[in-house]
C-alpha distance (Angstrom), angle and dihedral (degrees) to the residues before:
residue distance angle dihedral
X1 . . .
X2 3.91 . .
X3 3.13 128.3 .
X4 3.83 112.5 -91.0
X5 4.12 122.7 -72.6
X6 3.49 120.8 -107.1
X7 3.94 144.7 -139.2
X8 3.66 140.2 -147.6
X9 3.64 91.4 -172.7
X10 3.89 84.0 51.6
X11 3.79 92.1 48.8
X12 3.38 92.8 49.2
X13 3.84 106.0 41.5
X14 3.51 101.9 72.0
X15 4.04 121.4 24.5
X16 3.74 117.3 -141.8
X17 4.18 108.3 -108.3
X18 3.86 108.6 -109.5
X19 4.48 83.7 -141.4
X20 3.69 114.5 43.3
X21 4.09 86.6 159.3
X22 4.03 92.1 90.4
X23 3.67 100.4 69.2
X24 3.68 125.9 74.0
X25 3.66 109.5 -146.8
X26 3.98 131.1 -152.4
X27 3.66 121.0 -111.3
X28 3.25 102.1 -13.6
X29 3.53 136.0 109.4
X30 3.82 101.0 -103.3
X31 4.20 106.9 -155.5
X32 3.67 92.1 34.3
X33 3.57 90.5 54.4
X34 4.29 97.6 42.7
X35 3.33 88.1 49.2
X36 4.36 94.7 61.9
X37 3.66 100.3 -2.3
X38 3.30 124.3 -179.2
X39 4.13 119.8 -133.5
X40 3.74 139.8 -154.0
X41 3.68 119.7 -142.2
X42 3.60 104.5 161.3
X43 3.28 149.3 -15.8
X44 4.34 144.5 -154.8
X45 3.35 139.3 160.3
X46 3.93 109.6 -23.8
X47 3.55 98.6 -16.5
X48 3.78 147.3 69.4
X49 4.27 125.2 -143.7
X50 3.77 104.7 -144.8
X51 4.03 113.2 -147.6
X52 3.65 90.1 -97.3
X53 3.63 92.5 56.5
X54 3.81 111.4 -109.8
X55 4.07 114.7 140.9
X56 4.28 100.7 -119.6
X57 3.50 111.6 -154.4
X58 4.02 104.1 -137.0
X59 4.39 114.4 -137.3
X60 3.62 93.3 161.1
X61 3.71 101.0 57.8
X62 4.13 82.0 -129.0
X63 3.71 98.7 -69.7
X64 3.97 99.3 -14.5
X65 3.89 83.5 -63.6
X66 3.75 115.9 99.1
X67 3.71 91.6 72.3
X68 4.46 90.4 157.3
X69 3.58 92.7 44.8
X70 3.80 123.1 -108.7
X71 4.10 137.6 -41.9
X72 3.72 89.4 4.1
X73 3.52 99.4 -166.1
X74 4.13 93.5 -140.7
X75 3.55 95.9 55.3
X76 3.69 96.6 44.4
X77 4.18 84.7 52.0
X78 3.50 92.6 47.3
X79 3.46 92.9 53.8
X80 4.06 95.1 46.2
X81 3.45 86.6 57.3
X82 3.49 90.3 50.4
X83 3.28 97.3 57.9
X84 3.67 93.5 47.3
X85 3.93 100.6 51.3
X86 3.99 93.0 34.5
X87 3.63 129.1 -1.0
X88 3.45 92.0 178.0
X89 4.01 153.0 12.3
X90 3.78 127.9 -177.4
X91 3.46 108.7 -106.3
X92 4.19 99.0 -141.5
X93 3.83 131.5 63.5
X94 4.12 78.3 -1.2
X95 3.88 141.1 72.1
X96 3.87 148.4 173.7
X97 3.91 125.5 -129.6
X98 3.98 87.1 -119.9
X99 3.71 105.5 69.8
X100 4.19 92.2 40.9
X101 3.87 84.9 59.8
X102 3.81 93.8 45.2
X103 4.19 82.3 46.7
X104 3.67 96.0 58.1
X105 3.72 95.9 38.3
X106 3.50 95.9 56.1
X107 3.66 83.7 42.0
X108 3.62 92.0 62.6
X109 3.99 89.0 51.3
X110 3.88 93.7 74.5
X111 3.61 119.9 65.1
X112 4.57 123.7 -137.5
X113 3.84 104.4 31.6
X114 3.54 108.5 -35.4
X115 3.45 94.0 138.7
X116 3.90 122.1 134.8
X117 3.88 125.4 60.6
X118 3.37 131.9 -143.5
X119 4.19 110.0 -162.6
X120 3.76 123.2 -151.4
X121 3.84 123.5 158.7
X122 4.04 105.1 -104.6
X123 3.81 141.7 17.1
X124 4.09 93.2 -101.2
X125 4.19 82.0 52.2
X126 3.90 83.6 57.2
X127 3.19 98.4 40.6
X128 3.94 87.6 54.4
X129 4.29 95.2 42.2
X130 4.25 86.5 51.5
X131 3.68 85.2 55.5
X132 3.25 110.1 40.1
X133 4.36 81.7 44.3
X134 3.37 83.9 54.4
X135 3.89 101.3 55.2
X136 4.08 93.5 36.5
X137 3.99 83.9 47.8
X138 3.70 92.4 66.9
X139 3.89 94.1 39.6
X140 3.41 98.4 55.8
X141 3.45 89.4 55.4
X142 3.38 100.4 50.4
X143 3.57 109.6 -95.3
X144 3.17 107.3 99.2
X145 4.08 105.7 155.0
X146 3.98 76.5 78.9
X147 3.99 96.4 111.4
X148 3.50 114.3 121.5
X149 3.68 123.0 104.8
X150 3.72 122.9 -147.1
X151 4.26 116.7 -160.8
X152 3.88 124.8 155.0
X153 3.70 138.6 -107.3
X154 4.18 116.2 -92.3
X155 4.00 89.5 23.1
X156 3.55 135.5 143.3
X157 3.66 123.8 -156.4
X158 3.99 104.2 154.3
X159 3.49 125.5 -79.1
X160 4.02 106.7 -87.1
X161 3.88 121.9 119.5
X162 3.86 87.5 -91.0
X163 3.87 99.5 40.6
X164 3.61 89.0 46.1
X165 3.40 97.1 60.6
X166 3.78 109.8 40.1
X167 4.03 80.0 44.2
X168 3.66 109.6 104.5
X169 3.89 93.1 -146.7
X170 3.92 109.2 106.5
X171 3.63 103.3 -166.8
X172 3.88 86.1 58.9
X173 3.98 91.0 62.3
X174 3.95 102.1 29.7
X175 4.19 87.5 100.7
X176 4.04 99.6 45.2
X177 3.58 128.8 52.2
X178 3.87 91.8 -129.5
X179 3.67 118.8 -158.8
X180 3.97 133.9 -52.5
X181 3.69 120.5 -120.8
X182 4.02 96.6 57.1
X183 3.43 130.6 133.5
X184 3.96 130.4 169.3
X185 3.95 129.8 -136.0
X186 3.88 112.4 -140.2
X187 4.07 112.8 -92.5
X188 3.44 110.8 -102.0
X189 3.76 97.3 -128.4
X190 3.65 126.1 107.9
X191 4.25 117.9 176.1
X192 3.54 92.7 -161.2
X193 4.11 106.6 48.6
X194 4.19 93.9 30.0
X195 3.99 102.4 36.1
X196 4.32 102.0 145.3
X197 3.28 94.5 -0.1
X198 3.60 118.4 170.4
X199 3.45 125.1 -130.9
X200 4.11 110.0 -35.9
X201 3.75 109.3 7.2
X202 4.00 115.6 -116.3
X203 4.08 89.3 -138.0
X204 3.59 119.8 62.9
X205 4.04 113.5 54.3
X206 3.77 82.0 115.3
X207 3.52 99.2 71.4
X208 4.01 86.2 67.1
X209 4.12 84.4 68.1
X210 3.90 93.5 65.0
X211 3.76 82.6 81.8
X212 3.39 89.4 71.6
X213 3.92 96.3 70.4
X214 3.63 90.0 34.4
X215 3.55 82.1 74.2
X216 3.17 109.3 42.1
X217 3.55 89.4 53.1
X218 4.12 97.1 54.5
X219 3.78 89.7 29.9
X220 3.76 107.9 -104.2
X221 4.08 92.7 -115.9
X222 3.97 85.7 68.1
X223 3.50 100.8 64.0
X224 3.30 130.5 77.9
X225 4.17 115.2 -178.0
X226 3.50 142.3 14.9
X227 3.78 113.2 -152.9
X228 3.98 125.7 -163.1
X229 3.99 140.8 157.1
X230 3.87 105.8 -121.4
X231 3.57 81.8 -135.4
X232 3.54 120.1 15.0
X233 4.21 105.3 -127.4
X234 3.73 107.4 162.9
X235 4.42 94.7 54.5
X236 3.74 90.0 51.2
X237 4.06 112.5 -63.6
X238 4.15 96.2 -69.6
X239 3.87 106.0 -179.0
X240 3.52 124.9 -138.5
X241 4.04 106.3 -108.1
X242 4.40 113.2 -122.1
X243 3.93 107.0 -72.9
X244 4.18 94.7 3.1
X245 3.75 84.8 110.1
X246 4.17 94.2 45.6
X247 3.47 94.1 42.1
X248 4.35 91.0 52.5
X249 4.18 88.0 48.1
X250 4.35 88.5 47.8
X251 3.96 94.4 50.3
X252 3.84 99.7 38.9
X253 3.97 82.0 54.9
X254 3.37 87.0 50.5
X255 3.36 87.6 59.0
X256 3.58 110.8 33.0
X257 4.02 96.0 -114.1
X258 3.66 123.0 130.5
X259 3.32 129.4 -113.2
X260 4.06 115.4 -133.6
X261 3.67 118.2 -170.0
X262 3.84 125.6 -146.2
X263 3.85 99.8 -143.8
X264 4.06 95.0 155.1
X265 3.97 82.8 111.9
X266 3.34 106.8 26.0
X267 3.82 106.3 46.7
X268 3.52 132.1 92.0
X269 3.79 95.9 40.1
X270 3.64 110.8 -49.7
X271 4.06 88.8 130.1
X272 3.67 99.6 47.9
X273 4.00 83.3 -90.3
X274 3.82 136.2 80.7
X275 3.47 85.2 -104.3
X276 3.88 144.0 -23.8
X277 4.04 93.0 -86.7
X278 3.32 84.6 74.8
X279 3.61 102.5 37.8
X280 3.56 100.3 57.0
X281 3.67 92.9 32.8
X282 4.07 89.3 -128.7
X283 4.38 112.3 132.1
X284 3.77 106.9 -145.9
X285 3.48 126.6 -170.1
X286 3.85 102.3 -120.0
X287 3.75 132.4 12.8
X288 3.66 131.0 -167.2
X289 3.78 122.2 -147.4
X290 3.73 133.6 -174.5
X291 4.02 140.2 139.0
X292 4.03 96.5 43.8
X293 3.61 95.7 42.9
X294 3.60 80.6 91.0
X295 4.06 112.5 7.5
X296 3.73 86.1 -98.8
X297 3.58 89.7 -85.0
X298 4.41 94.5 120.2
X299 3.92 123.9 12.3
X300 3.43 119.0 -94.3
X301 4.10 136.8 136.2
X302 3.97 128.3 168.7
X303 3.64 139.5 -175.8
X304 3.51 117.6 -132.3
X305 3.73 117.6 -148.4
X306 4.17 137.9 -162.0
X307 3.95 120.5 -113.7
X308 3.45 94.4 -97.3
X309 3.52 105.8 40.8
X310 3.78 83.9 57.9
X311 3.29 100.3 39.8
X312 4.30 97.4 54.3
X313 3.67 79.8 71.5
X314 4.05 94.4 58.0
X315 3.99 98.4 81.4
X316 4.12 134.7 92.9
X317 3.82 120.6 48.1
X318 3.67 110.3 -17.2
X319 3.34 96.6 -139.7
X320 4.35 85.7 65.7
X321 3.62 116.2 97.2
X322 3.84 95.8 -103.9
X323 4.41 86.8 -154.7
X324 3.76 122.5 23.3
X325 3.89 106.6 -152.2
X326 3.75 137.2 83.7
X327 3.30 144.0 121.2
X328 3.95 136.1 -97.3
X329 3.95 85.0 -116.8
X330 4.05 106.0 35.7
X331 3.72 104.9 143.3
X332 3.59 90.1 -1.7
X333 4.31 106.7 -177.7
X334 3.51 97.8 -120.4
X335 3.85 96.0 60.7
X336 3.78 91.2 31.7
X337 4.17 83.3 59.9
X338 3.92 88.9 53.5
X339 3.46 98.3 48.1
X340 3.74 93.0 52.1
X341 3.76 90.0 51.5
X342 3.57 91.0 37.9
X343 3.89 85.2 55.3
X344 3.31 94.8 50.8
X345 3.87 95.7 52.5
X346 3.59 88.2 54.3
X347 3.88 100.5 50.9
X348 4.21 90.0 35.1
X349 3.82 91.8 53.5
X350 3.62 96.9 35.5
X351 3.94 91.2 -120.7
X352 3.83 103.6 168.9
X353 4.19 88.7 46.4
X354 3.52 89.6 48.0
X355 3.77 96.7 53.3
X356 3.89 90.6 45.7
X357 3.94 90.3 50.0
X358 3.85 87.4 54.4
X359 3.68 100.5 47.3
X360 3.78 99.1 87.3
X361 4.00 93.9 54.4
X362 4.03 81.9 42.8
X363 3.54 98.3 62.3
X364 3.74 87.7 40.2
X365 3.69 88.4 68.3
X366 3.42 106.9 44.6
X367 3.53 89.9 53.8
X368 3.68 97.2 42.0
X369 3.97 70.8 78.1
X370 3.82 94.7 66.7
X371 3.69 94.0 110.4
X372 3.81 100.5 44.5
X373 4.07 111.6 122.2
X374 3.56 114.7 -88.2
X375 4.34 100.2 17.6
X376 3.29 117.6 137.6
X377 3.53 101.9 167.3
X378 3.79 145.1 -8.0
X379 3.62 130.4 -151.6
X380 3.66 128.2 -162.2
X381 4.15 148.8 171.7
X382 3.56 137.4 139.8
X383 4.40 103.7 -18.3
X384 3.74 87.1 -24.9
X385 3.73 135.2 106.3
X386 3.56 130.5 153.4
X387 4.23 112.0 -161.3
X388 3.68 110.5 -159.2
X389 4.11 118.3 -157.0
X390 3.98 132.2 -159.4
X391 3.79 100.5 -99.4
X392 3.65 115.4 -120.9
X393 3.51 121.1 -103.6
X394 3.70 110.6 -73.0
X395 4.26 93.0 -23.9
X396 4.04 96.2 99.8
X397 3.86 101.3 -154.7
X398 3.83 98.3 0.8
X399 4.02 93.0 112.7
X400 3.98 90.1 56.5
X401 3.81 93.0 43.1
X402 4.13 92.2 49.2
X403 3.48 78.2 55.4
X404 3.34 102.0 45.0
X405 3.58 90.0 50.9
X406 3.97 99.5 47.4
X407 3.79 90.3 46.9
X408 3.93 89.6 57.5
X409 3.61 88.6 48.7
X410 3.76 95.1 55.1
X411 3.86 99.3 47.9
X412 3.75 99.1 -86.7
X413 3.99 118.9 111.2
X414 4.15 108.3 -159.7
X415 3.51 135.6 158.7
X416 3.67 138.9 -106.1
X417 3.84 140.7 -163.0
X418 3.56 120.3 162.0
X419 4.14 108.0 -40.8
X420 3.69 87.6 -29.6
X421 4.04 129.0 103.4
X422 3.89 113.0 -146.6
X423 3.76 107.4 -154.8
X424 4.30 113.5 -169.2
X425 3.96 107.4 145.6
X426 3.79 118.6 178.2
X427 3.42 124.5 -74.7
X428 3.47 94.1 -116.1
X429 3.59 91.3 67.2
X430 4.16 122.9 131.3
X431 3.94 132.3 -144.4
X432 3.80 90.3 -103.3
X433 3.55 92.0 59.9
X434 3.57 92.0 51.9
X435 3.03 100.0 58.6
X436 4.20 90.2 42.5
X437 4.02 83.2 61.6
X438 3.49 99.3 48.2
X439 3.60 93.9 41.5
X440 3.85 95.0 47.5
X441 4.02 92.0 51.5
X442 3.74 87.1 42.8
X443 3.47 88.1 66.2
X444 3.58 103.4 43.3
X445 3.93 91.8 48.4
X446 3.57 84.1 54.0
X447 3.99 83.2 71.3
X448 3.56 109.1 34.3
């Protein structure tokens, strides 16, 4: 393959700053990155222009977000007139029509009685809202020694005090104390018993069982959620093994815990499915949502809750404020405006079909690169695959970022945690581009 088109238009939309020093960026490695950064000027369809005009060919749908593709002209119209009929709406004691429409028809997305939303503005204020639900939840009713929080080793849930700390990522946590009453179920991934699997691994339901002696050992009564990503994204696409996810929703009924999950990823079609309730066919009793709510193109997250979770909080006076928390921009009209349009792109073009029609020749690519130097393992389902390389000796993660950093340079935008390359392209993706991503990162593996 070529080396990656260019643009004048590109070049000349955006200039590059003469002072990048100023801003402080997120997870990212700040004076390696100043010193040959790599800019945005654009972006359409499946690709990105960088400022210095080369066409970037986007397989992580941004950051899992950018489900539609980019500068969908709908949502960016929606939003304009947004902006120009209400800018904004205080979120308490008032609303808008917009956001109770985008309520009920994300509502309608998740099967059982997943039926009330609660909005926040990102998947770690989700991730947060479900919790804090969660421990209020068993308060109000009564049962308030109900405070422990159960998450899972090598898991991701956004980087608040909460999310921190039922994460299972210990570099994210090393600075802050977190918070007490958190204990961690065993990842579910094992190298050796689910190398190349395809799809859900057959080893691995087992794991769900550890659980069990979690309990015992807090005393069962004392905690009140259990929190996991149906498929981990974020610590390298780990897929939940046949039954794991089953065998989680029978014990923590057993117990009376809820079950929270971490959709931020997986929602809004990423498996083939609007989101992994319905996938794996497993009813939880919150999920959090984020980045497609809205193509990534405004912030927004929410948690979506069952009928009675929601409705132990609808007793006392009714003129009390049944849950104190929010956030100045819950529901806020400019990113309830995207996710209707962003909605309506995925139900006009058939987005979530389209994804699951695709996953079979998907999976056939990634592991057409089985025998590439340096693979270890590869990980797939619905648009997702995780490729895992051989670290190099004594450089933890330095393989994967070479390779991060060649694919960028040759038109193809992937992403990397640890020695691991997460793969999650846009929905809107075609078979030619497939094969243009797995060919391009074919090549560059080939010289890492």
């Amino acid at each position: 393959m070529g080396p990656p088109e260019t643009s004048e238009t590109a070049m000349n939309l955006v200039p590059r700053p003469n002072d990048l020093e100023a801003y402080w960026m997120p997870f990212t490695a700040n004076r390696q990155f100043k010193a040959q950064p790599r800019l945005m000027a654009r972006a359409e369809g499946m690709h990105y222009w960088s400022t210095d005009g080369r066409k970037i060919l986007d397989a992580t749908a941004g950051l899992w977000c950018v489900n539609a593709g980019h500068a969908r002209r709908e949502i960016a119209e929606a939003v304009h007139r947004q902006v120009l009929t209400l800018d904004y709406s205080p979120a308490f004691q008032m609303g808008h029509p917009a956001v109770f429409e985008l309520a009920n028809r994300v509502a309608a997305l998740l099967p059982g009685d997943l039926d009330h939303v609660f909005f926040g503005n990102s998947g770690s204020e989700a991730v947060e809202t479900a919790l804090k639900i969660a421990l209020a939840y068993h308060r109000v009713r009564g049962d308030g020694a109900r405070t422990r929080l159960i998450g899972r080793e090598r898991a991701y849930h956004g980087v608040g005090f909460g999310g921190i700390s039922v994460g299972g990522i210990a570099a994210n946590r090393k600075l802050y104390a977190g918070i007490p009453g958190v204990d961690h179920l065993p990842q579910t991934f094992d190298l050796a018993r689910q190398a190349f699997s395809r799809g859900q691994p057959e080893w691995g339901a087992e794991r769900a069982d550890a659980l069990e002696p979690i309990a015992a050992l807090h005393d069962p009564s004392t905690i009140a959620a259990v929190i996991v990503e149906p498929v981990a994204g974020s610590t390298g696409v780990l897929v939940p093994p046949r039954g794991y996810l089953e065998r989680l929703r029978q014990i923590c009924d057993k117990f009376g815990i809820l079950l929270i999950f971490d959709e931020v990823i997986t929602g809004f079609g990423r498996l083939g499915a609007a989101f992994g309730v319905e996938y794996f066919g497993v009813l939880p009793d919150l999920v959090c949502c984020a980045k497609g709510i809205t193509n990534g193109s405004v912030p927004m997250g929410g948690v979506i809750v069952r009928k009675f979770v929601h409705d132990a909080f609808m007793t006392g006076p009714e003129t009390a404020i049944e849950f104190a928390h929010g956030y100045t921009y819950s529901g806020h009209p400019l990113a309830a405006a995207a996710g209707l349009a962003t909605l309506d792109i995925y139900a006009r073009e058939e987005l979530f079909q389209r994804a699951r029609e695709l996953a079979p020749y998907w999976e056939e690519a990634a592991h057409g690169l089985r025998d590439a130097p340096n693979v270890i393992d590869i990980r797939n389902l619905g648009l997702m695959a995780g490729i895992e390389l051989a670290p190099a000796a004594g450089k933890p993660g330095a393989r994967a970022y070479e390779a991060y950093v060649k694919c960028f340079e040759r038109g193809l935008l992937i992403r990397q945690t640890g020695d691991i390359i997460a793969l999650s392209p846009p929905l809107i993706i075609d078979r030619a581009q497939i094969d243009e991503i797995f060919g391009r990162l074919g090549e560059v593996l080939r010289t890492c």
